[in-house]
N, C-alpha and C positions, 0 to 999 in steps of 0.2 A: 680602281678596278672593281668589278661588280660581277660577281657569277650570281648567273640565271640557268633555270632546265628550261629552253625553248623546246617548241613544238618543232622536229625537224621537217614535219612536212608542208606547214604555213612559212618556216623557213624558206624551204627549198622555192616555195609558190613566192615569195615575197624577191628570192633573188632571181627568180627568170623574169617576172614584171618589173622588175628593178635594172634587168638586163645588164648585170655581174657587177664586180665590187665588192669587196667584202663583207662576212657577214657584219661586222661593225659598223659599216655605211649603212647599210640596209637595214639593220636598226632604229639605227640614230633617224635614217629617212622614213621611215614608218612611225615616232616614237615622235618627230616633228609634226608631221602630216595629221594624225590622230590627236593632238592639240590643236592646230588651227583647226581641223573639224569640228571640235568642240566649241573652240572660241567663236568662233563663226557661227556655230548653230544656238551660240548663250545671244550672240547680237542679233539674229535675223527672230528668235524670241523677243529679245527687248524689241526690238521695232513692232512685233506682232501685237505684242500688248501696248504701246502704245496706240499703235492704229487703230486700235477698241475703243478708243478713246476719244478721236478726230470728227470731226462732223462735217459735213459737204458745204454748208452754209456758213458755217464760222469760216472753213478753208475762203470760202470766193470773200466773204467779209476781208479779211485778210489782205488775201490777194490785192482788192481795190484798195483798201486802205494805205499799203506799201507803193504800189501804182503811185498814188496821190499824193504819198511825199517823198515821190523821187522825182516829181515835177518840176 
C-alpha cells in the first residue's frame, strides 16, 4: 500500500470521466493510460526520426527491387 496527497479536484474530474469506481480504479486507469501516452509518443518519435532519414528514390528502388524477387 502506498499513501499519496492527491489533488481532490483532478480526482473528482478523473472519477466522473472515468464514470465511478473507485478512487483505486481510477488511478490505476490514469496511471496506465499516462504510460502508454508516453510509450506511444517515444515510438511515433522513433518513427519520426527515422523518416528524416528515408528518401523517395531509395523507397521506389526498393519497392522494384522486392517486386522482382517475388517474381
Amino acid at each position: 500500500m502506498t499513501t499519496i496527497d492527491l489533488d481532490d479536484d483532478a480526482l473528482e474530474k478523473a472519477m466522473r470521466v472515468a464514470g465511478g469506481g473507485t478512487k483505486k480504479d481510477v488511478v490505476n486507469a490514469a496511471l496506465r493510460e499516462y504510460a502508454e501516452r508516453h510509450e506511444r509518443a517515444a515510438l511515433v518519435a522513433k518513427h519520426f526520426h527515422a523518416a528524416q532519414q528515408w528518401d523517395y528514390e531509395g523507397w521506389q528502388r526498393r519497392r522494384v527491387e522486392d517486386k522482382q524477387g517475388g517474381v
